[in-house]
VEXKE-969017 format. One record per residue (C-alpha): residue number from 1; x, y, z; chain. Coordinates in Angstrom, 3 decimals, padded with zeros to 6 digits. Layout:
BEGIN
+-----+----------+----------+----------+---+
!   k !        u !        v !        w ! c !
+-----+----------+----------+----------+---+
! NUM !        X !        Y !        Z ! A !
...
+-----+----------+----------+----------+---+
This chain:
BEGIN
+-----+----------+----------+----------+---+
!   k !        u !        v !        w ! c !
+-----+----------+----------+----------+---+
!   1 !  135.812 !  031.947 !  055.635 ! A !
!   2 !  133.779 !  034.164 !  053.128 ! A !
!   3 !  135.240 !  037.483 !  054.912 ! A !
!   4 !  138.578 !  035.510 !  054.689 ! A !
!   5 !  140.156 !  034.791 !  050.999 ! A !
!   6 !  137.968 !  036.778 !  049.310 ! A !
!   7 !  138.779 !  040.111 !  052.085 ! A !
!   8 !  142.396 !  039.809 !  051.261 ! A !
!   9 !  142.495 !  039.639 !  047.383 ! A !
!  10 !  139.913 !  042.428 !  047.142 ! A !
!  11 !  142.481 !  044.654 !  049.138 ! A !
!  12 !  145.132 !  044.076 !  046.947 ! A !
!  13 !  142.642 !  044.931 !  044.045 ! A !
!  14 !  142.739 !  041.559 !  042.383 ! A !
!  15 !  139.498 !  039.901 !  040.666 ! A !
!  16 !  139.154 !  035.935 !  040.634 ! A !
!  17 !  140.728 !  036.362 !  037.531 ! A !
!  18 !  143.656 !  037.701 !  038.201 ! A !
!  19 !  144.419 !  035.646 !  041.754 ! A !
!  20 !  144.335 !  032.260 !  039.341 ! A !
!  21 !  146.746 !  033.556 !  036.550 ! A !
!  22 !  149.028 !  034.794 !  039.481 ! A !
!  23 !  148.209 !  031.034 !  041.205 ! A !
!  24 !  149.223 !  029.642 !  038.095 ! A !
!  25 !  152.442 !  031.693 !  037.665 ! A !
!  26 !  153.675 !  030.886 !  040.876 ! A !
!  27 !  153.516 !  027.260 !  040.412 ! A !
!  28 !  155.298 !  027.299 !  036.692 ! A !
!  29 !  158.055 !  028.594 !  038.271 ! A !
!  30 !  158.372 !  026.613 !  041.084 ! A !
!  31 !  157.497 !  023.811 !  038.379 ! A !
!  32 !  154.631 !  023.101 !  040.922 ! A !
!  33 !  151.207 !  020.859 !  039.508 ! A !
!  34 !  147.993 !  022.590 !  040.289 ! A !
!  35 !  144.381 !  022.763 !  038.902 ! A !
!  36 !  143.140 !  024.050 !  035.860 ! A !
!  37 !  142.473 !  027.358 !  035.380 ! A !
!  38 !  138.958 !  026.728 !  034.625 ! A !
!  39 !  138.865 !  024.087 !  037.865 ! A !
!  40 !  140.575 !  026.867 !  040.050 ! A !
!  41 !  137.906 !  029.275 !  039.273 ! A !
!  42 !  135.786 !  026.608 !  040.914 ! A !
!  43 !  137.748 !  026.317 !  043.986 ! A !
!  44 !  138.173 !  030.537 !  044.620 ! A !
!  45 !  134.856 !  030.768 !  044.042 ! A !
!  46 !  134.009 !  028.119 !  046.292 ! A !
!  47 !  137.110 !  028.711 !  049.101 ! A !
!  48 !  135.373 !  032.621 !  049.115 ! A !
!  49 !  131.704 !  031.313 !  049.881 ! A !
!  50 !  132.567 !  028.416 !  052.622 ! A !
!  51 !  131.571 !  025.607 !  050.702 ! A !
!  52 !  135.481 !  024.373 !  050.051 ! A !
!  53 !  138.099 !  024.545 !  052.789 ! A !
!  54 !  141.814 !  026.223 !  051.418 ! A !
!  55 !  144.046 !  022.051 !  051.617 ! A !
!  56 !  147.488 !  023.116 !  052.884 ! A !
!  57 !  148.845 !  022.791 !  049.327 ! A !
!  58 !  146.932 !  026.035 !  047.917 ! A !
!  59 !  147.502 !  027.476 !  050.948 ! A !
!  60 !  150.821 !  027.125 !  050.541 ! A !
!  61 !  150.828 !  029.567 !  047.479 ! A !
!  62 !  148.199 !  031.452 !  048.600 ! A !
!  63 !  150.176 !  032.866 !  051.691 ! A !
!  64 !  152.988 !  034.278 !  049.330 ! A !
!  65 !  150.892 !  035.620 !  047.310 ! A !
!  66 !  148.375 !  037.117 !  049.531 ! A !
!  67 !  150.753 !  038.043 !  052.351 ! A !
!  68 !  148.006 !  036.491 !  054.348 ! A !
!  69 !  148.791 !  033.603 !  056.992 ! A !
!  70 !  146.549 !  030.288 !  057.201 ! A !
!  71 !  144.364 !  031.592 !  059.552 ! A !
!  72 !  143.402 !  035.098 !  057.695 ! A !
!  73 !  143.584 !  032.839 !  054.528 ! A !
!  74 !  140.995 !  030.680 !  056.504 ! A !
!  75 !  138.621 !  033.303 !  058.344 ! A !
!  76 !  139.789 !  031.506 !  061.394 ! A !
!  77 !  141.627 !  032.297 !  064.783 ! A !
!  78 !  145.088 !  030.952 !  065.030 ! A !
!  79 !  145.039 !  028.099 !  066.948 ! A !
!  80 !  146.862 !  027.933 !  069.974 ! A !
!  81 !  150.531 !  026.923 !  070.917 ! A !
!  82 !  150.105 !  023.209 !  072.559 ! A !
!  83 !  151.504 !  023.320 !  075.808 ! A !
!  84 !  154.668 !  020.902 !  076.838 ! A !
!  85 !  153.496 !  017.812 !  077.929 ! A !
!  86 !  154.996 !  016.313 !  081.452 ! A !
!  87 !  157.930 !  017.354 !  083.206 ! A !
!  88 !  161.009 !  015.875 !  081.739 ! A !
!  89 !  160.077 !  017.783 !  078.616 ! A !
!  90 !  159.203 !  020.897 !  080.575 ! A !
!  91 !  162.725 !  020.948 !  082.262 ! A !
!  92 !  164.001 !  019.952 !  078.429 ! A !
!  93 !  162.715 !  023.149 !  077.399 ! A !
!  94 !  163.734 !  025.144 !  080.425 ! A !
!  95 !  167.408 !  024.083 !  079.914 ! A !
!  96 !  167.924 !  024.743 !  076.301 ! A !
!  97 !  165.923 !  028.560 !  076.527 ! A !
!  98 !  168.728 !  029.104 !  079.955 ! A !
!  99 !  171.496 !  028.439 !  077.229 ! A !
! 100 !  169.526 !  030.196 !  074.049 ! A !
! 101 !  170.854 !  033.680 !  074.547 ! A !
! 102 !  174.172 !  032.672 !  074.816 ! A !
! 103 !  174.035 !  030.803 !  071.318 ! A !
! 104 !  171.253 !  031.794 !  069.329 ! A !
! 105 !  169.931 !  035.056 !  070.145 ! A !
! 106 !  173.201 !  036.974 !  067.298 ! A !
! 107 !  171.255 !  033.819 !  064.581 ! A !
! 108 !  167.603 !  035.535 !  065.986 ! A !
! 109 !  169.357 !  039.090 !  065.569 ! A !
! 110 !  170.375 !  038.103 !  061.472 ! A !
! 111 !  167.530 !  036.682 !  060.451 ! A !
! 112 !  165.787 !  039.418 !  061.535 ! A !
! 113 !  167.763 !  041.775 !  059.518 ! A !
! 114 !  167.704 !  039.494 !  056.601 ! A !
! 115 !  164.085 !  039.759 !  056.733 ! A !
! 116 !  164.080 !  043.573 !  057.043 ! A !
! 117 !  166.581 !  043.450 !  054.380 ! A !
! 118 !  164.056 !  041.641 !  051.934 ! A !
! 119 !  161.153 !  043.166 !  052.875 ! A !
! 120 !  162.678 !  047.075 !  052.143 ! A !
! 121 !  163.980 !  045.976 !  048.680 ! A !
! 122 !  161.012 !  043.542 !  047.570 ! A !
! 123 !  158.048 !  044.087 !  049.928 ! A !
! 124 !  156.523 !  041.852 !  052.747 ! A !
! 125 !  153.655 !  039.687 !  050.855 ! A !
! 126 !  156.150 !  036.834 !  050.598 ! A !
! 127 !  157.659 !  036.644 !  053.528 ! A !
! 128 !  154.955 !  035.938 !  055.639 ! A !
! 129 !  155.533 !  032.443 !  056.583 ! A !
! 130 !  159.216 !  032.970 !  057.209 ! A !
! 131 !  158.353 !  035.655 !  059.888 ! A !
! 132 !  155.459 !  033.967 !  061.627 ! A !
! 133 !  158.304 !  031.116 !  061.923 ! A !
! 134 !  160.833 !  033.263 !  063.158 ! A !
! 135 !  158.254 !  035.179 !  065.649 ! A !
! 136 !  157.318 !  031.529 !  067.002 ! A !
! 137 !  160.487 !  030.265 !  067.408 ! A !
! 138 !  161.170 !  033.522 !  069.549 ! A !
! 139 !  157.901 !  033.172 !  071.327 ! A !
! 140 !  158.722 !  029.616 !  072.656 ! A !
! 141 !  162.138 !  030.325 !  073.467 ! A !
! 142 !  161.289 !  032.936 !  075.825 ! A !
! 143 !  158.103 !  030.923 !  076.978 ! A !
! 144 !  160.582 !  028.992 !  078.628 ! A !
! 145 !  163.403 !  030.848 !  079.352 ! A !
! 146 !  162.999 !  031.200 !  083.171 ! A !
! 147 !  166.099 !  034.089 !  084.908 ! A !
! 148 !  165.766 !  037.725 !  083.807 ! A !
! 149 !  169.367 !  037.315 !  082.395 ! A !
! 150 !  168.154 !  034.784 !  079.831 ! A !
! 151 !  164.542 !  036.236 !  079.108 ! A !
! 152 !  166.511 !  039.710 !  078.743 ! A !
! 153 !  168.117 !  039.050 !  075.366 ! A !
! 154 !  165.113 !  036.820 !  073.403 ! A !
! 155 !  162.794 !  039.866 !  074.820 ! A !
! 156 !  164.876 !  042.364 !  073.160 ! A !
! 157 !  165.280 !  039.956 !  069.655 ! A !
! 158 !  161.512 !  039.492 !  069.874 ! A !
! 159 !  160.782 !  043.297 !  070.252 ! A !
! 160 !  162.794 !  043.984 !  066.905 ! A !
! 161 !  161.181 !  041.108 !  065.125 ! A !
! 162 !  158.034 !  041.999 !  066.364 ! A !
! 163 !  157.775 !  045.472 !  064.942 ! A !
! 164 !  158.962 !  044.641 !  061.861 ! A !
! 165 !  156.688 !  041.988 !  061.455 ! A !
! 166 !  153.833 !  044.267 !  062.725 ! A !
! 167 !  154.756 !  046.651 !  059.805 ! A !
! 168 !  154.771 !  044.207 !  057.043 ! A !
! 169 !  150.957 !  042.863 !  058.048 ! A !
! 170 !  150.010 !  046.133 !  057.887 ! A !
! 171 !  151.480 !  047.515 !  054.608 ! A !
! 172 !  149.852 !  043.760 !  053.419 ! A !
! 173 !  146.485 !  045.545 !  054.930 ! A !
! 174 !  146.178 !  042.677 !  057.808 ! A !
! 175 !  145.283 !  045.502 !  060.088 ! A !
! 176 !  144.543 !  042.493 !  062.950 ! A !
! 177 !  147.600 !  041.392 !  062.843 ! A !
! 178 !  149.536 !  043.876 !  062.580 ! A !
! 179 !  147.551 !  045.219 !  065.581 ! A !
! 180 !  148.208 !  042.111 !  067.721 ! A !
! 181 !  152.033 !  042.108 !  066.432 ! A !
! 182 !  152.508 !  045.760 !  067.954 ! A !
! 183 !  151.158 !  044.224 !  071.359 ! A !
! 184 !  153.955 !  041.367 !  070.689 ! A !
! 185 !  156.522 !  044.129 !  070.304 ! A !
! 186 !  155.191 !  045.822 !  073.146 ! A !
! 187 !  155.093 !  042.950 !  076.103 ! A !
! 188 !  158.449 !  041.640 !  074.597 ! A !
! 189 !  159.851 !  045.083 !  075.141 ! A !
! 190 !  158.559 !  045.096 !  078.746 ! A !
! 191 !  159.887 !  042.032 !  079.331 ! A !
! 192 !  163.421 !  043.178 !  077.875 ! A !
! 193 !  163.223 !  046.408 !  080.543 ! A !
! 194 !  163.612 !  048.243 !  077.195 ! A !
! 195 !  162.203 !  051.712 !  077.139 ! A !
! 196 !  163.718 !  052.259 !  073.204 ! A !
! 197 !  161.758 !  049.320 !  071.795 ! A !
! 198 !  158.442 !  049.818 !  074.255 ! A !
! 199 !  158.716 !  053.545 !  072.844 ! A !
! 200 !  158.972 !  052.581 !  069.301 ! A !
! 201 !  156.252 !  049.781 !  068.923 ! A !
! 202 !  153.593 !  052.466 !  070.540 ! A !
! 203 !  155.085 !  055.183 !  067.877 ! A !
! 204 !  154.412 !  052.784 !  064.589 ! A !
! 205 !  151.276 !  051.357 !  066.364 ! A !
! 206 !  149.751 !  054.866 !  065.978 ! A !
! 207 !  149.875 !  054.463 !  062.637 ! A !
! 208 !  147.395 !  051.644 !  062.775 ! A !
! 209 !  145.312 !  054.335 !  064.588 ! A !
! 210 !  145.649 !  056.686 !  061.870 ! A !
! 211 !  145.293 !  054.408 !  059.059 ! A !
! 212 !  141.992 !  053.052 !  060.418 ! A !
! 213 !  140.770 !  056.661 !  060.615 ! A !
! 214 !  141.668 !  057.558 !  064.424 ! A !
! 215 !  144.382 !  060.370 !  063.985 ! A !
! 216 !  143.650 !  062.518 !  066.471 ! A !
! 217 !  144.169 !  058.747 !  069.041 ! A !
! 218 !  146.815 !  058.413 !  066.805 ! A !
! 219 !  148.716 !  061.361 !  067.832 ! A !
! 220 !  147.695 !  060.830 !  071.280 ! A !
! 221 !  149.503 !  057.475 !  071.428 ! A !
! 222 !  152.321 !  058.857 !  069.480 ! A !
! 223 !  152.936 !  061.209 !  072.509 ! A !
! 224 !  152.631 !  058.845 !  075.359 ! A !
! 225 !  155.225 !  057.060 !  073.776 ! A !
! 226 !  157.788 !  059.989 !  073.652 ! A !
! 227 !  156.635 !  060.196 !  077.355 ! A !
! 228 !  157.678 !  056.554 !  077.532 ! A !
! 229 !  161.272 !  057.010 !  080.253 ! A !
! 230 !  162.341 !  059.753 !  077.689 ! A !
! 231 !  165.410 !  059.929 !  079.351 ! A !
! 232 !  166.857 !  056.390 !  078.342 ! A !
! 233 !  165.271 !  056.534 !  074.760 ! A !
! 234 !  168.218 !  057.748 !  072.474 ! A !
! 235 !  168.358 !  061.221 !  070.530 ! A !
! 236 !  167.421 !  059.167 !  066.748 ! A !
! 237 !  164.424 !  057.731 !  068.592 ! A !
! 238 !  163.166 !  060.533 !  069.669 ! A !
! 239 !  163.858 !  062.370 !  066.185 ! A !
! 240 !  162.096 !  059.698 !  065.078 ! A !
! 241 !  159.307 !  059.744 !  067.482 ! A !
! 242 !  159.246 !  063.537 !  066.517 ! A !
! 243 !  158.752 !  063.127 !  062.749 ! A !
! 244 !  156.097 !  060.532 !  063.759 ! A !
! 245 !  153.992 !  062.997 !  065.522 ! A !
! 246 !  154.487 !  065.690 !  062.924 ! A !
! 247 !  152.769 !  062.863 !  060.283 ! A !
! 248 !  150.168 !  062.058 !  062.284 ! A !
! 249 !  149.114 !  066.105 !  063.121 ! A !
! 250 !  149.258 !  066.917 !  059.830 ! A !
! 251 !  147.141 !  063.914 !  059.371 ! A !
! 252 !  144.345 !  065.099 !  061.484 ! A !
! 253 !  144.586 !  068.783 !  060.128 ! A !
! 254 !  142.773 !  072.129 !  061.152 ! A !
! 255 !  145.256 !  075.334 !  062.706 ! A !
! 256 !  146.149 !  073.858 !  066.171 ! A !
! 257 !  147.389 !  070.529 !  064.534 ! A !
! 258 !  149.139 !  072.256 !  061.899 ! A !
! 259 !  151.233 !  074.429 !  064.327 ! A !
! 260 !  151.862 !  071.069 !  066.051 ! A !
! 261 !  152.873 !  069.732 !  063.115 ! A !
! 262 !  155.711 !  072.288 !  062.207 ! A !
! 263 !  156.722 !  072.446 !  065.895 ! A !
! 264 !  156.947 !  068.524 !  065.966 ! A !
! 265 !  159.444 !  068.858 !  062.957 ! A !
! 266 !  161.427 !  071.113 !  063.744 ! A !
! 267 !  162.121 !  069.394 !  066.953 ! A !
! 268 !  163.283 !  066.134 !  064.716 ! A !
! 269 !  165.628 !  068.143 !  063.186 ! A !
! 270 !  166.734 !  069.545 !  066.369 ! A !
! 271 !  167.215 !  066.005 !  067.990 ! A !
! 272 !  168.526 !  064.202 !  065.130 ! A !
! 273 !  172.233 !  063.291 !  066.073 ! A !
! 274 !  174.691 !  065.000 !  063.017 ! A !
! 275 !  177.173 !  061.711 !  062.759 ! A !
! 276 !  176.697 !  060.393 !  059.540 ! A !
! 277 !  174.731 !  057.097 !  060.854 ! A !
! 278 !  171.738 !  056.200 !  059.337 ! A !
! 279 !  171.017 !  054.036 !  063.101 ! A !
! 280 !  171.700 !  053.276 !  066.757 ! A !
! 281 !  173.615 !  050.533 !  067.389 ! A !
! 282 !  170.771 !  049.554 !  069.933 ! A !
! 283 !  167.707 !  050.371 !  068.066 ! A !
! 284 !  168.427 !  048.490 !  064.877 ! A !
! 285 !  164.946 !  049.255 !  063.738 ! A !
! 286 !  165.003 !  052.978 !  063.123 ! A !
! 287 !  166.333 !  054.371 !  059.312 ! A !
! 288 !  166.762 !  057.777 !  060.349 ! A !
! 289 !  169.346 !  060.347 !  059.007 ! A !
! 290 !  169.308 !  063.516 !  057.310 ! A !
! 291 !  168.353 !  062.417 !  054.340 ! A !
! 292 !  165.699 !  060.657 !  055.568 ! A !
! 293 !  164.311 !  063.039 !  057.475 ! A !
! 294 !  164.272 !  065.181 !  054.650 ! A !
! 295 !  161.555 !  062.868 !  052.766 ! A !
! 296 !  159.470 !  062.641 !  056.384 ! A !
! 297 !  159.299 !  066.957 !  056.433 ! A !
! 298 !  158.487 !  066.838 !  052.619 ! A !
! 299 !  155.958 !  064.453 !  053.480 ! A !
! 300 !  154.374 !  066.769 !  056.360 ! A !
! 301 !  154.571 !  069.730 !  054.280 ! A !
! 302 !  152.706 !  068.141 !  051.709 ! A !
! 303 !  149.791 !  066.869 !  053.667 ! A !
! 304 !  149.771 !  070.666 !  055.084 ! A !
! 305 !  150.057 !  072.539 !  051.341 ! A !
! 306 !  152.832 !  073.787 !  051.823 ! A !
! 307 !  154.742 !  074.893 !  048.910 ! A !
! 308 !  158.325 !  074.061 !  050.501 ! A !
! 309 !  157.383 !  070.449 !  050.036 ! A !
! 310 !  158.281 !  070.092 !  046.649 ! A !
! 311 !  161.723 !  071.509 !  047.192 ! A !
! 312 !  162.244 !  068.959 !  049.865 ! A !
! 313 !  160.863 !  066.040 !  048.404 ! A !
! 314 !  162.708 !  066.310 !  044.889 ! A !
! 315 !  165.982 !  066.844 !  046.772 ! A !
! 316 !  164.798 !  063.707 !  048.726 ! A !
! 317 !  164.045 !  062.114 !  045.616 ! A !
! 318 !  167.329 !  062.875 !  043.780 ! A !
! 319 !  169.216 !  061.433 !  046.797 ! A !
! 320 !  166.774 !  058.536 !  047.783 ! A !
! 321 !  168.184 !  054.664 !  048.354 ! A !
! 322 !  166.663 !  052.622 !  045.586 ! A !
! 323 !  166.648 !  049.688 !  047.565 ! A !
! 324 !  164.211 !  051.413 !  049.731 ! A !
! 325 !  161.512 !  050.535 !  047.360 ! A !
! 326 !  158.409 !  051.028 !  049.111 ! A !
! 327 !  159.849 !  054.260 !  051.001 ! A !
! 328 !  160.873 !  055.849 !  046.882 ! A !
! 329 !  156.556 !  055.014 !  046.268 ! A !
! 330 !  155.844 !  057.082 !  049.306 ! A !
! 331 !  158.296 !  060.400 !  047.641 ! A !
! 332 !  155.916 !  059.550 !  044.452 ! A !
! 333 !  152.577 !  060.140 !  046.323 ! A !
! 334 !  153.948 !  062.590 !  047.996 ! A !
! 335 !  155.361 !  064.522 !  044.947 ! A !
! 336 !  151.944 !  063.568 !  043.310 ! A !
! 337 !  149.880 !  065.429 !  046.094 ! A !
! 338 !  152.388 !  068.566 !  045.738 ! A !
! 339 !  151.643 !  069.071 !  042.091 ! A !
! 340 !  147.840 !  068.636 !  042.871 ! A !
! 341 !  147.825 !  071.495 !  045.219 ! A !
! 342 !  149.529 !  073.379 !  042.230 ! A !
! 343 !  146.793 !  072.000 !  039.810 ! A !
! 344 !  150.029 !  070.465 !  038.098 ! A !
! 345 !  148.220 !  067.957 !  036.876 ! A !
! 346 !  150.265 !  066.657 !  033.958 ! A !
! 347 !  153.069 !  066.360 !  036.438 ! A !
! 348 !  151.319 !  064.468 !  039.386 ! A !
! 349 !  150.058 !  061.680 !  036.736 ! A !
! 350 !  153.577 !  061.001 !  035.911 ! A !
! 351 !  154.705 !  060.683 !  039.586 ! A !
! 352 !  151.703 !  059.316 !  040.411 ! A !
! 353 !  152.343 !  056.651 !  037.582 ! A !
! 354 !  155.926 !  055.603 !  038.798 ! A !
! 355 !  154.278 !  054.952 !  042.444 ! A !
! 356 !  151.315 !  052.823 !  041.518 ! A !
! 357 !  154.354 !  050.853 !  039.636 ! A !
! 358 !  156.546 !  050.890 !  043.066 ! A !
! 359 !  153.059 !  049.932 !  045.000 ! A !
! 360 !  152.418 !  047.052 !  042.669 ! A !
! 361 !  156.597 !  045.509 !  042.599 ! A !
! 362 !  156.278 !  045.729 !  046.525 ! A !
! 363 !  152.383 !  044.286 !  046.823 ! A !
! 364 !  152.124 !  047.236 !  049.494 ! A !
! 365 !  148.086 !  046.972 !  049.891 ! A !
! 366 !  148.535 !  050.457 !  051.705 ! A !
! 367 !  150.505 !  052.255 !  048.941 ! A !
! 368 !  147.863 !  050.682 !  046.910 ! A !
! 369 !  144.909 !  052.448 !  047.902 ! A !
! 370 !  146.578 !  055.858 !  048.657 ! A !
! 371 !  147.803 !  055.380 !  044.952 ! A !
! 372 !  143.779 !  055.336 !  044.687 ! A !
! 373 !  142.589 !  058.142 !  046.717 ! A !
! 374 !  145.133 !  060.396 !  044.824 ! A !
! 375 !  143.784 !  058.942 !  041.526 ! A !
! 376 !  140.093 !  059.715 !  042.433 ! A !
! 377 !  141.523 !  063.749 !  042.783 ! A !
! 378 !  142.641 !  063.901 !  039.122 ! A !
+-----+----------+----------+----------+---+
C-alpha cells in the first residue's frame, strides 16, 4: 500500500499538502462531509505507510482525483470477476450477450465516444471509474457471448474502448495499466478478426515502450504492427502507423534512426488519404488529417533539430483544435524544445509556460514531467 497512494500523488507532483486542499475542494463542491484538514493529514500519512486502509468513501474522491483505480489506490491486484454461479444463470447470461449486439453494442459505441470526447477536452484523471465500468460491462458481455456473429461486434466495441482507456492510464502515469489495457485492446481485436484495431493497439503500446525508456523495442513493435495484414489496415492507419514510427526513431536518435525518421514521415504524408476527414468510418480511434499530421512532423523535426520544425509547428499551432487540450500542450513542448536548440530562451519559457498550464488543466502526469525535463534545460 506504501508504493500505492503515495506512488501516484508523487507523479502528479503533489505534496500531502496539496492532495488534502484538493480532497477538501472536491468535497465543497460536491457539498460532500469529510475530515479535517489537520485529521486528513493523519489519514494520507497513515493510508501512504500501511497502517490505515483507503474506506470506499475517500476512495471515492481519491480515484478522480488521482486518476488511479481502487486497486492502484490500494497497492493491491484487482480482484477477480466472480464467476456465474449454476446453470440457469449461466444460460441467463448466454441469452442476453446472443441478443447484446443487436441492442447495445451503437449505446457501447457512444459512450465510448463520449468518453473520448471528455477526456480530449478535460483530460482522463476523472474519468477513471466511468471507463473501468464501461470496460467491465464490455468484458462480461463478451465473456458470455457464445457465436462469432455475436462476439464479433462487443470484440470490436471493446477494442476501441480498450485503447482509449489504455491511453488515459498512461497519460495518468499508470504505466501497469495502461500496459495490461493495450493487451485488452489487443485480444479483443483478435477476437473481432480485426487487423485495424490489432494494428493500432500494438502502434500506441510502443509508446509505453518508449516512455519507459525502450525506444529502440519501441520502434520494433511499432513495425510489426504495420506488418500486422497491411493489406486490410486502411490508408489513415497506416499514415498513422507511419508518423508513429517516425516519433519513436527520432526518439531513439543517432544517423540510421534519423534517416528512418524522415523516411517514416514522408511516407505518412504519402499515405494520408487527401478527403477532408479527420477519420475512418471504421477506425473511430485515429485523429489524423493534414493538419494533424502537420503537428506529428513538427514534433519529429524537433526531437531531430531540425530548424523546419518551428515553421511547422507554429502553422500547427495557429490552426490547432482547442478542444484538443492535451494535444495544444504537446505543440507547447514542442515549440519550447525548438527555441532551445536556437538558445531562444526567452521564447521557450513563454511556450514552455502555457504547456505546464495545459499539463496541469488536463492532470496529464506525462505532459507533466516532460514539462520538467525541458525545465531542467533552461
Amino acid at each position: 500500500m506504501a508504493k500505492g497512494l503515495k506512488a501516484i500523488r508523487t507523479a502528479r507532483g503533489w505534496s500531502q499538502d496539496r492532495l488534502i486542499h484538493e480532497m477538501r475542494r472536491f468535497a465543497e463542491q460536491r457539498l460532500l462531509d469529510i475530515a479535517s484538514a489537520a485529521s486528513l493529514k493523519t489519514y494520507v500519512s497513515e493510508w501512504e505507510n500501511g497502517r490505515r486502509t483507503i474506506t470506499d468513501r475517500y476512495a471515492a474522491i481519491l480515484r478522480p482525483l488521482l486518476g488511479a483505480t481502487d486497486a492502484e489506490l490500494r497497492g493491491e491486484e484487482d480482484s477477480p470477476e466472480s464467476q456465474a454461479d449454476g446453470y440457469a444463470d449461466l444460460l441467463s447470461r448466454i441469452d442476453a450477450a446472443g441478443s447484446l449486439s443487436q441492442s447495445m453494442v451503437p449505446a457501447f459505441l457512444a459512450q465510448t465516444e463520449l468518453l473520448r470526447t471528455m477526456d480530449r477536452q478535460m483530460g482522463a484523471t476523472g474519468l477513471v471509474d466511468q471507463m473501468n465500468g464501461h470496460l467491465a460491462a464490455m468484458e462480461e458481455a463478451l465473456t458470455f457471448a457464445v457465436l462469432p456473429g455475436a462476439r464479433r461486434p462487443i470484440a470490436t466495441a471493446l477494442a476501441g474502448a480498450s485503447t482509449l482507456a489504455a491511453w488515459q492510464a498512461l497519460d495518468a502515469g499508470a504505466v501497469d495499466r495502461a500496459w495490461r489495457r493495450y493487451e485488452l485492446a489487443k485480444k479483443a481485436a483478435q477476437d473481432a478478426e480485426s487487423p485495424l484495431y490489432l494494428a493500432h493497439a500494438m502502434g500506441e503500446q510502443a509508446y509505453v515502450l518508449a516512455d519507459a525508456g525502450r525506444p529502440q523495442l519501441a520502434v520494433e513493435l511499432v513495425r510489426d504492427a504495420q506488418r500486422t495484414h497491411p493489406e486490410r489496415q486502411s490508408p489513415r492507419l497506416r499514415a498513422w502507423l507511419a508518423a508513429a514510427e517516425a516519433e519513436l526513431c527520432a526518439a531513439v536518435g543517432g544517423p540510421e534512426m534519423e534517416s528512418a525518421a524522415r523516411a517514416a514521415l514522408e511516407r505518412a504524408t504519402a499515405l494520408l488519404p487527401d478527403d477532408g476527414e479527420v477519420r475512418d468510418t471504421d477506425m473511430l480511434s485515429i485523429f489524423l488529417n493534414t493538419g494533424h499530421l502537420s503537428r506529428w512532423r513538427g514534433n519529429v523535426l524537433a526531437k531531430l533539430g531540425d530548424a523546419s520544425a518551428m515553421e511547422e509547428l507554429y502553422a500547427s499551432l495557429r490552426s490547432a483544435d482547442e478542444t484538443f487540450v492535451r494535444a495544444n500542450s504537446g505543440i507547447h513542448c514542442d515549440l519550447t524544445q525548438a527555441h532551445l536548440a536556437r538558445g531562444e530562451l526567452d521564447e521557450a519559457r513563454t511556450h514552455l509556460q502555457k504547456a505546464r498550464l495545459l499539463a496541469n488543466r488536463t492532470g496529464s502526469v506525462r505532459y507533466r514531467r516532460r514539462v520538467e525535463l525541458l525545465t531542467g534545460r533552461l
